[in-house]
Every structure is written in C-alpha cells, then in structure tokens.
RORO-258549 format. One record per residue: x, y, z of N, C-alpha, C in turn. Coordinates in Angstrom, 2 decimals, decimal comma. Example, Ala and Ser with C-alpha at 12.3 -4.5 7.8 and 13.67 -1.06 7.14 Angstrom:
residues 2
BARO      n_xx      n_yy      n_zz     ca_xx     ca_yy     ca_zz      c_xx      c_yy      c_zz
BARO     13,19     -5,69      7,80     12,30     -4,50      7,80     13,20     -3,30      7,80
BARO     12,85     -2,25      7,08     13,67     -1,06      7,14     12,90      0,03      7,87
END
This chain:
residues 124
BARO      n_xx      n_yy      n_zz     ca_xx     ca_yy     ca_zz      c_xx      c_yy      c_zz
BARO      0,82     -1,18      0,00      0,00      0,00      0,00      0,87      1,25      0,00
BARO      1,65      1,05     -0,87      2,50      2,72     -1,34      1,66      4,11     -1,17
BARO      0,67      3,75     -2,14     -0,22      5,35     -2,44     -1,17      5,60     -1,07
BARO     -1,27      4,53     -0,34     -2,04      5,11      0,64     -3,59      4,91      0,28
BARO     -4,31      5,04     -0,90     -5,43      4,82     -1,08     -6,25      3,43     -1,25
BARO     -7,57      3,44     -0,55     -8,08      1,96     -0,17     -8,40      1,18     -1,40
BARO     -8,35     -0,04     -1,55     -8,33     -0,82     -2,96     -9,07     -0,35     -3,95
BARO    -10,79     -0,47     -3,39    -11,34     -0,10     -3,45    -11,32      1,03     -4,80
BARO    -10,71      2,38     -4,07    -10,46      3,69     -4,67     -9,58      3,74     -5,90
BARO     -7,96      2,46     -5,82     -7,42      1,69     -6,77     -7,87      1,35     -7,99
BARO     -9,11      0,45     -7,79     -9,72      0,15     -8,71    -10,76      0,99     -9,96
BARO    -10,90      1,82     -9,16    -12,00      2,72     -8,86    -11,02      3,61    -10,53
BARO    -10,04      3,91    -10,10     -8,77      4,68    -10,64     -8,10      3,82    -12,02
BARO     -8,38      2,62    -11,83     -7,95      1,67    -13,02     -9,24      1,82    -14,09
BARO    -10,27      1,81    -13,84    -11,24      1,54    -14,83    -12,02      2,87    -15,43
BARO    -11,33      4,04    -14,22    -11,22      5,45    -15,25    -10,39      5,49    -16,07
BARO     -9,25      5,13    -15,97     -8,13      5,54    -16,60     -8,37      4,73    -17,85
BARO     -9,01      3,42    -17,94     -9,10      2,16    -18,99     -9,97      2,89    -19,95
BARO    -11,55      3,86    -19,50    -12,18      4,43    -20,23    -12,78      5,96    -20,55
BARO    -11,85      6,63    -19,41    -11,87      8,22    -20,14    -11,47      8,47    -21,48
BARO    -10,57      8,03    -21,49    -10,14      8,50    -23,57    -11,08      8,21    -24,09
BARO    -11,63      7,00    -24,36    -12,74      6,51    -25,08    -14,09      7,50    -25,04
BARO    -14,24      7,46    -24,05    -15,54      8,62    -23,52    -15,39      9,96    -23,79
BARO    -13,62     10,17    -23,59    -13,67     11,63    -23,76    -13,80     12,34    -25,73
BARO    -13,32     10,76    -26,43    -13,36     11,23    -27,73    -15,26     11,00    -28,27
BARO    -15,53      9,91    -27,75    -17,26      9,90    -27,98    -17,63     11,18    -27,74
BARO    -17,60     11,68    -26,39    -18,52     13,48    -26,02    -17,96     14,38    -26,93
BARO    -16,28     14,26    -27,20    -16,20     15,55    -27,88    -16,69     15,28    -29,69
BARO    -17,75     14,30    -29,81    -17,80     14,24    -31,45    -18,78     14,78    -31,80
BARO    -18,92     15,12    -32,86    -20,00     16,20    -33,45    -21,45     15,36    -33,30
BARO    -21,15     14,41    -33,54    -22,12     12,76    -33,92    -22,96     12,90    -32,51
BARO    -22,21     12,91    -30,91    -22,66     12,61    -29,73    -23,70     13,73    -29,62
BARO    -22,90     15,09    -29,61    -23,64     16,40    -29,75    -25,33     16,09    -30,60
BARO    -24,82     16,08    -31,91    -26,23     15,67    -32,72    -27,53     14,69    -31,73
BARO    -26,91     13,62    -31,30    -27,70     12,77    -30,58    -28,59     13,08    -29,38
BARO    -27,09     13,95    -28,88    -28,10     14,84    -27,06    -29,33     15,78    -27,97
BARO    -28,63     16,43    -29,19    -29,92     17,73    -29,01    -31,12     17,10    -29,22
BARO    -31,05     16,00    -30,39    -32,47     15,20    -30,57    -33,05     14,40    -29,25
BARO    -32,30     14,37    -28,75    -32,76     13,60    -27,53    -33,29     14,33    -26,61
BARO    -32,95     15,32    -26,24    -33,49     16,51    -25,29    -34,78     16,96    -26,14
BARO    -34,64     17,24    -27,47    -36,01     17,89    -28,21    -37,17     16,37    -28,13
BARO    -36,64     15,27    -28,29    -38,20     14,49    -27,82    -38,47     14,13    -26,50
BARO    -37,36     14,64    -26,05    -37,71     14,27    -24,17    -38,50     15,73    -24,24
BARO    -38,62     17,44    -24,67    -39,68     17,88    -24,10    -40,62     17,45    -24,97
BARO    -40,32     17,50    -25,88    -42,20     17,02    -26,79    -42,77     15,79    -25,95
BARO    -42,30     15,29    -25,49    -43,14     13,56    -24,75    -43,29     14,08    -23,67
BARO    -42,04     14,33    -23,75    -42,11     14,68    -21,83    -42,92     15,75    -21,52
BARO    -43,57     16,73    -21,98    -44,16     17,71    -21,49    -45,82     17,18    -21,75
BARO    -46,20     16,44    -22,32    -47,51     16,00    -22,12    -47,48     15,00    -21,42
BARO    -46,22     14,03    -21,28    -46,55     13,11    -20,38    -46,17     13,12    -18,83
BARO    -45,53     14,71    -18,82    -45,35     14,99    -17,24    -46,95     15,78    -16,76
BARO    -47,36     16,36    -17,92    -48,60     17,14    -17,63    -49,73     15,86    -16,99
BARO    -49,88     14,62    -17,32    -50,65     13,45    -17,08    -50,80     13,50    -15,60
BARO    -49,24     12,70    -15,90    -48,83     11,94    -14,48    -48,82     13,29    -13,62
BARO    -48,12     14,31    -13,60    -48,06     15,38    -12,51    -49,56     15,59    -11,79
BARO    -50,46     15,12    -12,28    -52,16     16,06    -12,18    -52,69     14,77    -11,35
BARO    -51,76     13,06    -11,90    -52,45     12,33    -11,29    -51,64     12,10     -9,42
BARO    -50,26     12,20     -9,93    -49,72     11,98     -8,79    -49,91     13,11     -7,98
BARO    -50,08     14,49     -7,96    -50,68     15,94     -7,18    -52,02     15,42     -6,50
BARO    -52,89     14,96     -7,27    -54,24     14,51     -6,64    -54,02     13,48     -5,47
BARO    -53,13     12,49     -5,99    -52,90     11,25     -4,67    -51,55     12,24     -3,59
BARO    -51,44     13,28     -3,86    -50,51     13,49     -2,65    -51,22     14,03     -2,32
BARO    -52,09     14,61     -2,47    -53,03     16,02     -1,70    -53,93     14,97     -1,29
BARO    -54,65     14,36     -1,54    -55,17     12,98     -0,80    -54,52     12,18      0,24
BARO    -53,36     12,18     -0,12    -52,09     11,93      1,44    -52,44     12,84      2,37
BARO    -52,34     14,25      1,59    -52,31     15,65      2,96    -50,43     15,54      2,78
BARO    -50,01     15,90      1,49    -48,87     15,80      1,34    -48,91     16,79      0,51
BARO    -47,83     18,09      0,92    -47,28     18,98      0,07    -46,86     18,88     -1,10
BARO    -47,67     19,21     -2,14    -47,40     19,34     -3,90    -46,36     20,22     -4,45
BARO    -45,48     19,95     -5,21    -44,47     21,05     -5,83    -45,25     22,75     -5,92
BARO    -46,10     22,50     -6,79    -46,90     23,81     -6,60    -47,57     24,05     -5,14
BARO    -47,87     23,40     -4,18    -48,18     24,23     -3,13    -46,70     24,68     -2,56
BARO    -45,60     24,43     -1,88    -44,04     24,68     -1,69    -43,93     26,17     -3,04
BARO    -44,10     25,53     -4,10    -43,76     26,72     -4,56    -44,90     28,41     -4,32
BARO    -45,91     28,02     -3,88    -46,80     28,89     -3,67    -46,52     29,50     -2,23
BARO    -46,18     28,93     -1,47    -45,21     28,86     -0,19    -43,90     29,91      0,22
BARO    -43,24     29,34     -0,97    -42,17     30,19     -1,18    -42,35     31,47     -1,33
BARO    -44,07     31,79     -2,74    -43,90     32,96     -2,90    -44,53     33,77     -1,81
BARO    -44,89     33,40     -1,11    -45,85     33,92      0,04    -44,20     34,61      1,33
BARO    -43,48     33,22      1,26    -42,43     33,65      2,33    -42,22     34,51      2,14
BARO    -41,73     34,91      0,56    -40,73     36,09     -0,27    -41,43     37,42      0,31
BARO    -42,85     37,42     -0,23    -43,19     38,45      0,07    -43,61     39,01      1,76
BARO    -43,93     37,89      2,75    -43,70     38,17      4,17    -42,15     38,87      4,51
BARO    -41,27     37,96      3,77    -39,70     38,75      4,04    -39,76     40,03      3,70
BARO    -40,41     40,80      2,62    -39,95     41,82      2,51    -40,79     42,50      2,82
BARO    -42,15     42,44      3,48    -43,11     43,09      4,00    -41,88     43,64      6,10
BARO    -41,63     42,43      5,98    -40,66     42,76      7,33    -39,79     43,57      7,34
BARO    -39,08     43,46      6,11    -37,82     44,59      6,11    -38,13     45,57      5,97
BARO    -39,20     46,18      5,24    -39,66     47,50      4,93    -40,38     47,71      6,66
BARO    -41,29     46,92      7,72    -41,44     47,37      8,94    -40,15     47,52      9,44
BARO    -39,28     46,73      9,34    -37,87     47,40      9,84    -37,62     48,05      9,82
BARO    -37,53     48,83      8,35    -36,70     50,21      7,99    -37,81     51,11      8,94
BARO    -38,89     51,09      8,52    -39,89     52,08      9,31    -39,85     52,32     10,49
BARO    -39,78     51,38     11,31    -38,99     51,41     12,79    -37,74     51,76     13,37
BARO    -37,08     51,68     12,30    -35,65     51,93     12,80    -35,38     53,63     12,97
BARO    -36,66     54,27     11,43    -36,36     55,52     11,02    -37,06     56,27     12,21
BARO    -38,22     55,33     12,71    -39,00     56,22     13,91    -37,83     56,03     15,31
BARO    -37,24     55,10     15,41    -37,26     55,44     16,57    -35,23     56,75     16,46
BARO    -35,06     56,60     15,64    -34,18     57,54     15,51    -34,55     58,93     15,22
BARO    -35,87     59,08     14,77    -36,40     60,08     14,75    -37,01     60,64     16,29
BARO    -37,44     59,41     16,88    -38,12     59,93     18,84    -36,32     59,92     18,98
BARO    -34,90     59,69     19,21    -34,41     59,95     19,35    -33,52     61,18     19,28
BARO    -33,56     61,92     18,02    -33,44     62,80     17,77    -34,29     64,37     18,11
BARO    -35,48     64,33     18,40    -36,67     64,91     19,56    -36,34     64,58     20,60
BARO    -35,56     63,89     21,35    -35,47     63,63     22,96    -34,15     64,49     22,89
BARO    -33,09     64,48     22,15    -31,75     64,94     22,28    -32,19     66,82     22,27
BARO    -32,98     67,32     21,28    -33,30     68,34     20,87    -34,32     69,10     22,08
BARO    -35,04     68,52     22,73    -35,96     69,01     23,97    -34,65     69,56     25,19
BARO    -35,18     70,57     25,33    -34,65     71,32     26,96    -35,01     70,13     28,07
BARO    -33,99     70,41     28,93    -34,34     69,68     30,32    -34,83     70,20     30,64
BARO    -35,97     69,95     31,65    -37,15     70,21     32,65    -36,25     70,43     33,51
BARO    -36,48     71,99     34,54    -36,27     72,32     36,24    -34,44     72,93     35,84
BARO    -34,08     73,07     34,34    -33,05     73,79     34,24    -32,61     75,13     34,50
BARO    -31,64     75,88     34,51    -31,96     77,34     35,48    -31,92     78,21     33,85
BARO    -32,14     77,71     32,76    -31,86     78,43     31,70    -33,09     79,05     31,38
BARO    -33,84     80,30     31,29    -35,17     80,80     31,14    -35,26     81,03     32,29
BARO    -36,80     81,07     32,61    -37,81     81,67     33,64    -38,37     80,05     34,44
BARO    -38,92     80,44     35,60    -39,43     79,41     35,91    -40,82     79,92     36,78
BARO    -41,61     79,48     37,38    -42,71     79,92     37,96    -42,75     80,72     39,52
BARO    -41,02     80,53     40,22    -41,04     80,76     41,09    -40,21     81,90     40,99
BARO    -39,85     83,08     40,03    -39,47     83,83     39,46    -40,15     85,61     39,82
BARO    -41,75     85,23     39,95    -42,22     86,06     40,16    -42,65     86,75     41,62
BARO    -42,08     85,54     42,42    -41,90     85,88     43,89    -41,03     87,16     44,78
BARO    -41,81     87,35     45,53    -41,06     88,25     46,12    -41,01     88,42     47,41
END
C-alpha cells in the first residue's frame, strides 16, 4: 500500500483511466452532440404532455395523502418572499421612527433647568 489509497479507490482509478479516452473522444464528437440535441427535443415534446398526465395524477394522490405538492411549496415560497420583505420595509420604518423619537429627545430642553424663567421667578 504505497499510495495510501483503499483498494477499493485503486480500482476505482484503473477503470477510469481504462475508459476516459474513449468517452472523452465519444462526447467531444460532433455525432454525440447531434444525438443529445435530438434527444433533449423528444424528451420535451413527450415529456411535457406526459409529465402534464402523471403530474395532475400523482398531485391529486398526494393532496389525498395531505402531502405537500411542488406547486403548493412553490406557492409557499412565494408567500415567504413576500412576508420577508413586508418585514424589512417594517424594519426600515422602525428603525427611522425610533431615531427620529431619538433625535426629539436629544433636541428638547431639560425640565427644572436654570436656563429661562421658571414659575417661582415672580416671587417676592
């Protein structure tokens, strides 16, 4: 055990090495390319009516579980989004008031200061 790594990982390392070239000249061929795009263009043509099926049947049996549907989570989400930013905007609003009652408390005269008149002024 020179390299330190478990057989396992060895092997693991032999049967990349046996078929990356091979793989790497298949992906880079114009031929492979051609194959994915057709393949992706009838996976949505099928796939989009036949996810529309099954999605409507399997949504019905989860909501019959009482099991959260992709579209309810996503309806969820948008609800969070907009609670989050309903909060930050009360944030800002709060933050601006109370620096504003702060700024009125700094600005008010002290009460019972000897600066002015006071009521006991007119005594004699």
């Amino acid at each position: 055990m020179s390299t330190g790594k478990p057989p396992w990982w060895r092997a693991f390392d032999k049967v990349e090495r046996a078929i990356a070239g091979p793989l790497e000249e298949i992906a880079a061929s114009s031929r492979y390319v051609d194959v994915m795009v057709r393949g992706l263009k009838v996976q949505r043509s099928v796939g989009g009516g036949v996810g529309r099926i099954v999605g409507g049947v399997s949504e019905r049996v989860l909501k019959v579980a009482n099991i959260p549907t992709r579209s309810d989570i996503r309806r969820l989400n948008k609800q969070l989004a907009v609670l989050t930013s309903e909060v930050r905007e009360l944030s800002v609003v709060q933050r601006e008031m109370k620096l504003a009652q702060m700024s009125a408390q700094a600005n008010e005269p002290v009460r019972g200061s000897r600066s002015g008149t006071n009521e006991f002024d007119d005594v004699t």
